[in-house]
LUMTITI-797936 format. One record per residue (C-alpha): z, x, y; residue in three letters. Coordinates in steps of 0.02 Angstrom, whole numbers, plus 50000, padded with zeros to 5 digits. Layout:
LUMTITI-797936
ZXYala ...
This chain:
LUMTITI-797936
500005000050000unk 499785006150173unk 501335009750257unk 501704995250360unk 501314984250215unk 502304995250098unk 503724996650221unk 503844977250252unk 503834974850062unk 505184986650027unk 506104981250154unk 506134961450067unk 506314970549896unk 508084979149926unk 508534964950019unk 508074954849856unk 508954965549714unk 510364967049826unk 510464946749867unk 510104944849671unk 511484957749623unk 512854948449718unk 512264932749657unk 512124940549471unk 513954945049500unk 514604929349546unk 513644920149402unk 514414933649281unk 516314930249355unk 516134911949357unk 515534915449160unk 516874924149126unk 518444912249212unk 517314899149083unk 517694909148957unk 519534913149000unk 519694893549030unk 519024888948854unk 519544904548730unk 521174899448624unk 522394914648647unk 522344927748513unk 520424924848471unk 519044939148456unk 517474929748444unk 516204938148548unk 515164924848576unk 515814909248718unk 514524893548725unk 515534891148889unk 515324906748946unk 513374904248889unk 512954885348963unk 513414894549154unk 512564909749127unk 511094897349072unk 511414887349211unk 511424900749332unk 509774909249282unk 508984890549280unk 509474888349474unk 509034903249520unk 507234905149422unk 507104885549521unk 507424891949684unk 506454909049718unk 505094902749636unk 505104888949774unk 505304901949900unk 503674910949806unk 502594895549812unk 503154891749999unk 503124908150072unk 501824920650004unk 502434935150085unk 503964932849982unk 502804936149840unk 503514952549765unk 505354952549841unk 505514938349717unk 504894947649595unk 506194959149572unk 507394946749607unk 506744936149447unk 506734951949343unk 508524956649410unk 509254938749360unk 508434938049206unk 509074954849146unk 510754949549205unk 511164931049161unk 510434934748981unk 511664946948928unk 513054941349065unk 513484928348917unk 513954945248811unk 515174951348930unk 517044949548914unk 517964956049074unk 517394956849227unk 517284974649216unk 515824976849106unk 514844964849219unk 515084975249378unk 514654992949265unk 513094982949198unk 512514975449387unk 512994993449468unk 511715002649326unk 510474988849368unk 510524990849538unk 510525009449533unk 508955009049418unk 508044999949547unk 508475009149689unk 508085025149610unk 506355018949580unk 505995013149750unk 506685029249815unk 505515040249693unk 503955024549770unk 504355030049958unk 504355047349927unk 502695049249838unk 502105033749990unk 502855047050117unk 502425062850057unk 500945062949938unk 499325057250008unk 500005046150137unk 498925030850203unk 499515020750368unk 498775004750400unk 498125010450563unk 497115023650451unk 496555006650344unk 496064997650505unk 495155013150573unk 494225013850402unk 493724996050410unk 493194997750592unk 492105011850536unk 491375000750404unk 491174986750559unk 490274999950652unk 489165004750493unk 488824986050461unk 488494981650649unk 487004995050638unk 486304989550491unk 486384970750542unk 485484976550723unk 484184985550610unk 483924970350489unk 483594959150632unk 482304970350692unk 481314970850558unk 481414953650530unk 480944949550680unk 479464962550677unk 478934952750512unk 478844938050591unk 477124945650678unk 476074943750518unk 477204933450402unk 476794914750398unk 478614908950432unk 478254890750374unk 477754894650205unk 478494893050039unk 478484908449921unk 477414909149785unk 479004916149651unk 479924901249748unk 478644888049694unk 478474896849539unk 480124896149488unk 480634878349544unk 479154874749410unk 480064880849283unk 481694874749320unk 480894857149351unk 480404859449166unk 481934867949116unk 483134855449181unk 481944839449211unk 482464836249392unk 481954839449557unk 481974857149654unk 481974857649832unk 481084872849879unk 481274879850048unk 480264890850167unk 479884908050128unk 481324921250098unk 480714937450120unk 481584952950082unk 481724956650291unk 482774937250294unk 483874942650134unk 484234959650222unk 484734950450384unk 485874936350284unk 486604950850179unk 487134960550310unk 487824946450398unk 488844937950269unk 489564958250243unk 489964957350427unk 490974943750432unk 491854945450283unk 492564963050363unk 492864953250504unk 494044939950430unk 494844957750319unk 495264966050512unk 495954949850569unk 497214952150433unk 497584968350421unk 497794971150612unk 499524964750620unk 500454977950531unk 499204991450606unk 499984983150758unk 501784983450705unk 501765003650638unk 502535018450694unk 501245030950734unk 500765046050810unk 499165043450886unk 497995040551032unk 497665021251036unk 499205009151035unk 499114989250971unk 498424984451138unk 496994994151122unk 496744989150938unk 496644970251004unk 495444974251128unk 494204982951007unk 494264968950883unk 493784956251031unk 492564966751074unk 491934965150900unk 492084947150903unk 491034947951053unk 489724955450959unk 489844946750799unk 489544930650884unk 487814932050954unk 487294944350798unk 487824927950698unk 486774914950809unk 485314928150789unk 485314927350611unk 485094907750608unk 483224912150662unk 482954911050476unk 483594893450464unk 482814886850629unk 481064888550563unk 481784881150390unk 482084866550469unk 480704864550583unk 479444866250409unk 480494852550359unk 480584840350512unk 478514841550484unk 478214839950315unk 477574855350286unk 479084860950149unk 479904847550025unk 481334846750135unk 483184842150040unk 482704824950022unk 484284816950095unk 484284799150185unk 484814807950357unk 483474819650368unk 482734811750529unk 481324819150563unk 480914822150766unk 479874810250836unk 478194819250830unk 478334822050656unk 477724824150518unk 476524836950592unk 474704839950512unk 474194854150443unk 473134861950581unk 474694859650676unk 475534872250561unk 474134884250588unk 474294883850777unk 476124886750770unk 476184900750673unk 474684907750765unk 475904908050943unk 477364914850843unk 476394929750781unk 475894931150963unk 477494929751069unk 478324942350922unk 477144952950948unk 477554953151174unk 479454954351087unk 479054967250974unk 479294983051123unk 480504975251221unk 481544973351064unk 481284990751012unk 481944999251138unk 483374986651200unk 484034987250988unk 483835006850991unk 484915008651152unk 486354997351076unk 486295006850916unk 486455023250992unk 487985012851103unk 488915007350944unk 488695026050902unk 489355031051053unk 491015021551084unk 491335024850879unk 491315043950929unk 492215041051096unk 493725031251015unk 493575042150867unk 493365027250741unk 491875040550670unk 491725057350667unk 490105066050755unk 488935071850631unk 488365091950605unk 487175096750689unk 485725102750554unk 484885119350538unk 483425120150632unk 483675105850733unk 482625106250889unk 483505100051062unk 481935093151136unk 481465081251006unk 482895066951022unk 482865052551106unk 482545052951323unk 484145051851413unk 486005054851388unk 486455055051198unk 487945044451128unk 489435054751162unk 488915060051337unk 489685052451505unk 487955046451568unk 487715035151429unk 488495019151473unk 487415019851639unk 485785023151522unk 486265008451403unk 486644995151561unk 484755000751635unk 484164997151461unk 484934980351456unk 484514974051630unk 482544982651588unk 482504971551431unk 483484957051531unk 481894958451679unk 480314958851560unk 480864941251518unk 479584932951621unk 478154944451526unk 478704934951359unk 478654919651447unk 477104922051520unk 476334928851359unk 476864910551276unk 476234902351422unk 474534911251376unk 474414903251213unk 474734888951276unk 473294888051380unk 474104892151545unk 473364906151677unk 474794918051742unk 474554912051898unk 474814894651829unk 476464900751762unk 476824907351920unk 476504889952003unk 477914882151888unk 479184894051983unk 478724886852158unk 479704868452214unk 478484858052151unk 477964856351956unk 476514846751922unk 476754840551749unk 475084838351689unk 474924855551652unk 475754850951491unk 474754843451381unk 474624824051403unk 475484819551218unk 477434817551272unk 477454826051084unk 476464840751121unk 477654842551288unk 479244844251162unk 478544855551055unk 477954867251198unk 479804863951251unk 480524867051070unk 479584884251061unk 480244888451270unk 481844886151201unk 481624895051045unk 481054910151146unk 482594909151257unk 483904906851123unk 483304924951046unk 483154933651195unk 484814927951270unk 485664931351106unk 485054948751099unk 485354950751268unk 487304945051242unk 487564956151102unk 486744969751224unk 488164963351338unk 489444964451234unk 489064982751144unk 489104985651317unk 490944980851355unk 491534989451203unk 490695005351277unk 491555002751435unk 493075001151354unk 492865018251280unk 492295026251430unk 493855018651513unk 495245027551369unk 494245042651385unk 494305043351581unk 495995039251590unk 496605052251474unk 497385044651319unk 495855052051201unk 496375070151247unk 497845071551137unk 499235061251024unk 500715052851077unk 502265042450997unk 501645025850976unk 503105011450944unk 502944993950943unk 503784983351077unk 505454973651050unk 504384958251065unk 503064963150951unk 504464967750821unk 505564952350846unk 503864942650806unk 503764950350646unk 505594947750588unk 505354927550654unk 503384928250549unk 504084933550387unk 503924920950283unk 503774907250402unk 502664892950349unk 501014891150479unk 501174872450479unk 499514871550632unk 498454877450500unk 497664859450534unk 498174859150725unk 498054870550854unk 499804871650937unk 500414889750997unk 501524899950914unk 503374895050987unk 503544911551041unk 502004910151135unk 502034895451230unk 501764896151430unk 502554887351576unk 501704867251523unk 500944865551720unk 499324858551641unk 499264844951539unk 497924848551392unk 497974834651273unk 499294832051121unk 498284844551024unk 499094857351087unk 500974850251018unk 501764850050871unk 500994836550736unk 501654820150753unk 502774810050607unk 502084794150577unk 503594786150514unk 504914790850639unk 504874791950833unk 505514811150899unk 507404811450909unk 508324806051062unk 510294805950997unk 511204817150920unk 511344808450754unk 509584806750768unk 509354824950757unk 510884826850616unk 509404813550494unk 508064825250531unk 508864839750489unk 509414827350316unk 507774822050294unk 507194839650249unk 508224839150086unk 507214825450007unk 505664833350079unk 506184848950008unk 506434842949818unk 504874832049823unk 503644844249880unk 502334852349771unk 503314869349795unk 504844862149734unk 503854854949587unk 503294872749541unk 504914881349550unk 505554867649419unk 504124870949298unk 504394890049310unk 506424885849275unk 505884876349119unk 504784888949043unk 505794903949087unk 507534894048983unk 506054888148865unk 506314905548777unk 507994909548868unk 508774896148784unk 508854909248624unk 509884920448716unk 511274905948733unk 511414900748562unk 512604907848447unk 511504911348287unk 509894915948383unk 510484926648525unk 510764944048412unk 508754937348375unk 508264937548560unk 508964953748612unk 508254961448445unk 506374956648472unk 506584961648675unk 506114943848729unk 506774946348875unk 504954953448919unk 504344937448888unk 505424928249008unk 504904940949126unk 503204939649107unk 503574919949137unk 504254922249292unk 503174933849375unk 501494927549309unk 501614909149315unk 500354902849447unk 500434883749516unk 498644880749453unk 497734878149288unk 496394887849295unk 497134902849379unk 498434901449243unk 496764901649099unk 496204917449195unk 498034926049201unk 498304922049016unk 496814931948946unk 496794943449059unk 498934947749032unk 498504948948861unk 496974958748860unk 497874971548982unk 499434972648857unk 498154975248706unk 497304987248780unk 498964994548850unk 499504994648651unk 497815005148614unk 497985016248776unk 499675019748690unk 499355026148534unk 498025037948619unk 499135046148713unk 500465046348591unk 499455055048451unk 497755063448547unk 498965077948574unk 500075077148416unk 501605069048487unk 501935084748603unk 502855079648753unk 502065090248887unk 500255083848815unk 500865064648819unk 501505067749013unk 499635075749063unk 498655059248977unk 499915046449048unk 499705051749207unk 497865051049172unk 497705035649123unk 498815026949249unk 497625038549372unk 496105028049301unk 496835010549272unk 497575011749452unk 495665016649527unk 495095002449423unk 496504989749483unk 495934994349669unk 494084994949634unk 493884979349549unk 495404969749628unk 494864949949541unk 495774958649389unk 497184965049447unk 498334956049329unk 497324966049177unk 497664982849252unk 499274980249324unk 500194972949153unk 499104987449068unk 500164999249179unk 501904992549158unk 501624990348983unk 500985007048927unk 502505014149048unk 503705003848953unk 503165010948785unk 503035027448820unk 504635029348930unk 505575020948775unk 505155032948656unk 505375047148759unk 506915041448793unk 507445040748602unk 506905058848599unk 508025062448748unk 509855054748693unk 509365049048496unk 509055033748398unk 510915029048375unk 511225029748585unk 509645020048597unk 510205007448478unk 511865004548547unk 511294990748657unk 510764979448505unk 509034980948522unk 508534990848357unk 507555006648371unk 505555005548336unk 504215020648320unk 502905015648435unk 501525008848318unk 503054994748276unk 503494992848473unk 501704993248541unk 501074977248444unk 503074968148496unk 502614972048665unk 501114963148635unk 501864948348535unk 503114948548685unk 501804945948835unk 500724933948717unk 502144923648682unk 502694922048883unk 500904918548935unk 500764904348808unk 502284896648853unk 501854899449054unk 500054890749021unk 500944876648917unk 501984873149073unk 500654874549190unk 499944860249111unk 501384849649062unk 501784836849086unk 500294836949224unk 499144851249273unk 498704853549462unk 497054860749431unk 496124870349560unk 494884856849570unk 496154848149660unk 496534863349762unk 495084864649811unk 494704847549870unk 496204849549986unk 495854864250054unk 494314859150088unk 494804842950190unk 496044854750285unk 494574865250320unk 493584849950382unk 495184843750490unk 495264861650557unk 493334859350593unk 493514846150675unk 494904852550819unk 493834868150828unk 492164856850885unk 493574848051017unk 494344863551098unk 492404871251116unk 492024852351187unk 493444853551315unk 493024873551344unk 491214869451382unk 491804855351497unk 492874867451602unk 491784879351619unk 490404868151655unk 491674860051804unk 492254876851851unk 493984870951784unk 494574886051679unk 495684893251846unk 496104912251848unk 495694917751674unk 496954932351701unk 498654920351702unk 498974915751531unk 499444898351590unk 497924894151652unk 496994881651571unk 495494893951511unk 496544907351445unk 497674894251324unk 496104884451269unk 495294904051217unk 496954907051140unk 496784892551028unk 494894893751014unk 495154909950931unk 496494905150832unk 495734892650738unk 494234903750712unk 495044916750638unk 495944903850500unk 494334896350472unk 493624913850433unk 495034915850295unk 495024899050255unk 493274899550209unk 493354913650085unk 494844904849991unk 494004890049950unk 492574901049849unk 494244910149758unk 494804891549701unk 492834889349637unk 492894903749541unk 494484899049473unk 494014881749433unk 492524890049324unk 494234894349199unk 494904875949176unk 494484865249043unk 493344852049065unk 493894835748994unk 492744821349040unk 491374823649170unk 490914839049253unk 491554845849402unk 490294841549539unk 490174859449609unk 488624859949679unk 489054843849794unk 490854857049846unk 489584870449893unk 488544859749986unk 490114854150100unk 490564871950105unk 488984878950171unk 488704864250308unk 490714868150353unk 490154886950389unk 488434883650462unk 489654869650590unk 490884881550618unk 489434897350676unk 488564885650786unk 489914881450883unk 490624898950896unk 488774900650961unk 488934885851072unk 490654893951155unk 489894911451174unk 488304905851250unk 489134896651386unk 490124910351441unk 488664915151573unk 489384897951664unk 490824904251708unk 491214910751863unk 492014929451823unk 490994933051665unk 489084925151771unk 489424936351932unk 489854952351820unk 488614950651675unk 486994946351756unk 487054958351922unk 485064954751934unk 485214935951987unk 485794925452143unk 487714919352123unk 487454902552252unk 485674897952150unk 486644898252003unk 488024892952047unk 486864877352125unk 485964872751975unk 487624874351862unk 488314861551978unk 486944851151982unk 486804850551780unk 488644846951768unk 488474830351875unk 486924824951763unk 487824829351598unk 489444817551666unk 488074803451699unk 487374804251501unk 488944807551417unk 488814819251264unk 489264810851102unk 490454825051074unk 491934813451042unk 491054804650903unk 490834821250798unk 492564825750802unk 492834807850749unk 491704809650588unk 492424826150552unk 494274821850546unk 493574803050458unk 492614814950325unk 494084827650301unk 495414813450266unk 493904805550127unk 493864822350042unk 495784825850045unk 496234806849981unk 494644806049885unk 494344789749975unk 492794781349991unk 491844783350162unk 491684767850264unk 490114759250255unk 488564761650402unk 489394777650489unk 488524777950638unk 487974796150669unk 487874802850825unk 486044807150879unk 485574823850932unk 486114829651119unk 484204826851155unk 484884833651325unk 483184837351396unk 482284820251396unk 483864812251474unk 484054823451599unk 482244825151664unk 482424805751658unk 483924807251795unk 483004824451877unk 481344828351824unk 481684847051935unk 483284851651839unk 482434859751679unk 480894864951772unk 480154882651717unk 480514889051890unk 482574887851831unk 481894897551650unk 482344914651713unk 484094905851745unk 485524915651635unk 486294898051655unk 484674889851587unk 484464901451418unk 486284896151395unk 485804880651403unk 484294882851276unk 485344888751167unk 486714875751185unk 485124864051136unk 484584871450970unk 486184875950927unk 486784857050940unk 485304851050867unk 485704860450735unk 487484856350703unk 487044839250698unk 485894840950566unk 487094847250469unk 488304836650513unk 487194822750416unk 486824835850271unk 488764837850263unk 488894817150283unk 487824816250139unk 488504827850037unk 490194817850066unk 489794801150024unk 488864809149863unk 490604817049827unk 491914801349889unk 490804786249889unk 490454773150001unk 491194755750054unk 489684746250017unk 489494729049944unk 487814726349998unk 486444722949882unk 484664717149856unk 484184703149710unk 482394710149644unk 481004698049708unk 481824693149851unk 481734693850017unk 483364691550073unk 484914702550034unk 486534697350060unk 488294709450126unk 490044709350067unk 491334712750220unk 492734718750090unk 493474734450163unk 493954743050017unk 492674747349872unk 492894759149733unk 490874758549718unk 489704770149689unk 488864779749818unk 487564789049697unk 486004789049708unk 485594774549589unk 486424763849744unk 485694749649783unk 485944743349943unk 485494734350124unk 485034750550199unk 483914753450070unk 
């Protein structure tokens, strides 16, 4: 572990075995006054059943109650642990004990054991090849860097395919193998447009991107939290991580190029589109064929004006990743080569030189001024002279120029906004790469890059921690602050920002009232799934326990070790079914091949000790590279570990103090090719009994899992669309006051706003574990609709990246970020139209509201497994354009195009145009899953059909379903 991590954990460990020793102690005194209370005087039996029934009792309560504590609080995960191994050790043989003497020797030996061990743990942590987490995050920033270069250079080349490739297409392997699997499988295929290896790259890259983005989002708080000697302290760590956020964002919305055309081959027919009753086509469509021809005829041609412009501007930001990476020392500059001559780089300052970030901003504001030559290159295909072009930028617009077809006039519009939405993006992300090269520039020029300091966290930061550990997130589906984080309330900004409300009871006003709510949490507490979990653990760990409390099968238990198999109980029972399939094979497959691992080293070097030291340690070496290299098997490698130790260290210690000292305990001694195959009978025996009581008396599968989590993650979707409604509004308005006060209304709603993105980034990932999982459970009755849970999933994310898009994209509206980021345009002008567009946008009123409706209505369907109700009336897309030239037929004119404010808006346009056609997708995808509340039907031969109002249907909403809207 890296040390903050390590730290942390070792921290709750001793503060585990040393809770679990006192507690050990007083369930082994209150054994023994049992015993003293029940023994007749004069009488030597050993054995006490009262003595036994509280020791059994004990171990039951405790086994219940950390086990809560597990399932409640995962960073409680390994303190408990120890403390179940502890308890379990003690309780069973506490029954054995006859003063309270022998109980404190046996707790004191216990405790001694495991402090010795952790001691040996921090010295090799300290001391031998020491890793910090700020050395982890520094890695994975290095990575981000890596990936962030590869993803610029993907998108190039995509982009530069897009000159020749026919981007409406479907592949020929694509057509060929939905063929076969329409043959295979006798059902339809939806193909889809053309995936070349250029698109894979770019999607590849991506999803790498922002799966080390959600990893540095949780790794950054102990990196934050450490002790270090260094040059950049946990402020500066934040700030490059939002710069990388800045980045990602745009890179993101660039790599949805791929998708746009998708969809547009779709809309017009030219690709079997996915065939679902909510595929609305646009209004022109479908398109004819020659109409495909002509469209991919002026994309070749406007990629081919992007192709130098792109070039260059992708080059410069390259080199600028490079250069802040070597600035801040995230990456190391590389050796110069043999040979290498000076005068064949790159013109201007190289990365690493104090003239770059001057070089990089002229390339960026070069790129951000050939704009109008792209526009005027599309303008050219579309029949228009430059100096008609230029025309459109003059006060008057004489709209015939378009063509006369209001449907030819959207397209042209479609493919103006198209155009804009790419360069924009790129020119964000130029932005941004930008900022974090300022920021380097800045630690550099102020001197804390020259040489290292003492970094400590803050008494704040640190009191955080201690308050965070192990404390529930309960706004995982709303977005109030952290207590500890909450500003002055001068601002009123809507109840999403407090605590969740209880439906069934008003907030306190008395102080009885406060006294029930602190009594309500008992029943809460018992009833909860946690609390559920901890009992089933109790019952299987006593299920073999129970042996060590009778009289004639206790000498049995501690004979045949089976204590190992209530410890393997405790420690590897998970709360779902097929997680609990998985950990079963794989516990026993790592103790089988621990058992074969075993007698290797015992007998490769003829049972000489120095020889079995050497291939120990080289095994554990191996199995520990393997348990961090492949980390979905842990639970193989790690029982593999502990096992073989086990084995090993017993029979070395029979060589060390003799069979009859070893025996002296109870437990008989065994060479190892008898103990090996126990251990094995031990672990096999635990898992089975684990799995039984995963199970019984009802399992909670990870199908079920999964369908919560996934309505959280739709709840948590939909207060993510609302805050980037309301943060679009403000900025729109001019509303978001000083953005440097933390109380103002801007800064809180991009506190939250980023919040909630980085839980839907981890929330994302954990709903694929609980798929993979689910693969593990055994299917009794139908099968698991899967594909309809992938479908939800994949609208969810697309959602959730077009409105990060959405947020970034109208950051050029605010005031501070417009003035400083686009130096080569007039403030008032913008400022003017901004205003202008806000007052229009009041007057049509965005159907904003009605998505966050859906969302939360389609989340609570998929959590209750409710059916949807029937005729959901879907909002229609923005369609922004027509309704505002219908108020102002100036206020989209091409002579606002060059208009930072106006690209934002173009991208604001495809970007909600497509979130709303996924929002249907994801609709559909629903009501396959759920159902629908639909009574309607149609009698064959008639014309008439006739509607049930019932409310509440348990119906199908397959695709056999007959109904009214059919």
């Amino acid at each position: 572990m890296p040390r903050a991590k390590y730290f942390q954990t070792l921290t709750l460990n001793i503060l585990g075995i040393c809770i679990g020793s006192a507690i050990a102690l007083l369930g082994i005194w209150s054994g023994i006054k049992a015993r003293e209370h029940t023994t007749p005087p004069g009488s030597v039996e050993r054995y006490n059943s009262s003595q036994a029934a509280v020791c059994a009792i004990w171990l039951f309560a405790n086994i219940y109650f950390v086990n809560v504590m597990r399932a409640k609080m995962p960073a409680l995960q390994f303190p408990v642990i120890m403390y179940s191994i502890f308890t379990n050790v003690a309780f069973t043989y506490g029954s054995l004990f006859q003063t309270i003497a022998q109980g404190e020797s046996f707790v004191r030996k216990l405790l001694e054991g495991f402090l010795t061990a952790f001691a040996i743990a921090t010295g090799v942590h300290l001391f031998i090849i020491p890793i910090t987490s700020r050395t982890v995050v520094f890695k994975e920033m290095e990575g981000y860097i890596g990936l962030l270069r590869k993803t610029l250079g993907a998108q190039t080349a995509y982009l530069q395919s897009l000159e020749t490739t026919d981007m409406f297409a479907e592949s020929k392997e694509e057509e060929k193998s939905n063929e076969e699997n329409k043959k295979k499988h006798k059902k339809k295929v939806n193909p889809h447009p053309v995936q070349t290896p250029q698109a894979a790259a770019l999607k590849g890259a991506i999803a790498g991107l922002k799966g080390l983005h959600g990893k540095i989002y949780g790794d950054l708080p102990f990196a934050k939290r450490e002790i270090a000697f260094g040059k950049l302290d946990a402020k500066d760590l934040d700030e490059i991580f939002n710069r990388f956020r800045a980045i990602l964002i745009p890179l993101v919305g660039l790599s949805t190029i791929t998708d746009i055309f998708e969809r547009i081959a779709e809309r017009r027919g030219w690709v079997r589109g996915a065939n679902t009753p909510h595929d609305q086509t646009e209004s022109w469509d479908p398109a004819e064929d020659g109409a495909k021809t002509e469209e991919k005829r002026v994309w070749n041609e406007v990629m081919k004006t992007l192709h130098e412009p792109f070039t260059v501007v992708v080059a410069a930001m390259d080199e600028g990743l490079q250069h802040s990476s070597l600035l801040l020392e995230i990456t190391k500059a590389a050796k110069k080569k043999k040979g290498e001559d000076e005068e064949s780089k790159s013109p201007g300052p190289n990365p690493g030189q104090p003239e770059f970030s001057k070089f990089l901003k002229d390339k960026i504001v070069e790129f951000y001024g050939t704009r109008g030559t792209t526009l005027k290159a599309w303008a050219r295909e579309k029949g228009l002279s430059a100096d008609q072009f230029d025309h459109l930028h003059g006060p008057s617009v004489d709209k015939n120029m378009f063509k006369d077809t209001d449907s030819q006039h959207l397209r042209d519009q479609q493919q103006l906004y198209l155009i804009l939405y790419m360069e924009f993006l790129l020119y964000s992300t130029g932005v941004a790469i930008l900022e974090l090269v300022d920021f380097a520039d800045k630690k550099v020029a102020e001197g804390f890059m020259k040489k290292n300091r003492l970094i400590m966290p803050g008494g704040r930061r640190l009191k955080k921690w201690v308050m965070s550990i192990g404390k529930e997130d309960s706004s995982i589906d709303t977005e109030s602050p952290d207590s500890l984080e909450n500003g002055s309330k001068n601002v009123y900004m809507g109840s999403g920002f407090n605590p969740r409300k209880d439906p069934e009871h008003l907030p306190p006003a008395t102080i009885w009232q406060h006294f029930g709510n602190g009594l309500r949490v008992i029943p809460r507490f018992l009833g909860s799934t946690e609390s559920a979990f901890g009992f089933r653990v109790a019952c299987a760990t006593l299920t073999v326990g129970i042996v060590a409390f009778l009289k004639d099968t206790r000498t049995f238990f501690i004979e045949q070790r089976l204590v190992w198999a209530m410890i393997v109980i405790a420690i590897g029972m998970t709360m779902t079914s097929g997680q609990s399939i998985f950990g079963f094979l794989m516990r026993v497959g790592g103790t089988a091949l621990s058992m074969v691992f075993s007698f290797i080293i015992w007998y490769i070097v003829d049972e000489k000790t120095p020889g079995i030291i050497f291939f120990l340690w080289l095994f554990i070496f191996l199995e520990m590279y393997l348990f961090l290299k492949f980390p979905r098997f842990t639970a193989v490698w790690l029982v593999c570990i502990v096992t073989q130790v086990l084995i090993i260290g017993y029979e070395f210690q029979v060589r060390k103090i003799g069979v009859a000292a070893a025996s002296a305990s109870g437990q008989p001694y065994y060479p190892i090719y008898e103990l090996a195959p126990y251990r094995l009978a031990c672990v096999a025996g635990g898992s089975f009994v684990a799995f039984i009581w995963t199970i019984f008396p009802y399992p909670i599968s990870d199908r079920s899992w999964l369908r919560r989590d996934l309505g959280s993650t739709l709840y948590l979707l939909a207060n993510y669309h609302a805050i980037v409604h309301s943060t679009v509004g403000a900025r729109m308005h001019g509303t978001e006051g000083d953005m440097d006060l933390k109380s103002s209304p801007g800064r809180r709603l991009e506190k939250v706003r980023h919040k909630v993105f980085g839980k839907l980034l981890m929330l994302l990932p954990s709903l694929e574990q609980h798929a993979n999982w689910e693969k593990w459970e055994l299917s009794i009755g139908g099968k698991f609709p899967r594909e309809s849970y992938e479908n939800i999933t994949h609208r969810a994310t697309n959602i959730m990246n077009y409105l990060s898009l959405i947020s970034y994209a109208t950051q050029s509206w605010s005031t501070k970020d417009g003035d400083k980021n686009y130096p080569n345009t007039i403030p008032t002008a913008r400022h003017a139209w901004l205003h202008d567009l806000s007052l229009l946008v009041d007057k049509i009123g965005p159907t904003s509201h009605t998505v966050t409706s859906i969302l939360s209505m389609l989340s609570a369907s998929v959590q209750m497994g409710s059916p949807l109700p029937p005729y959901i009336q879907l909002p229609e897309p923005y369609n922004l354009s027509k309704r505002l030239e219908a108020l102002d037929s100036g206020i989209l004119d091409a002579r606002h195009v060059e208009e930072p404010g106006y690209s934002a808006y173009a991208v604001m346009q495809v970007a909600s145009g497509l979130m709303m056609d996924d929002l249907r997708r994801l609709v559909d995808s629903v009501r396959e899953l759920v159902g629908e509340t639909d009574f309607s039907f149609r009698v064959d031969g008639s014309e008439s059909s006739f509607e049930s109002t019932v409310v509440e249907s348990g119906s199908d909403g397959g695709e056999g379903r007959k109904g009214k809207r059919d």
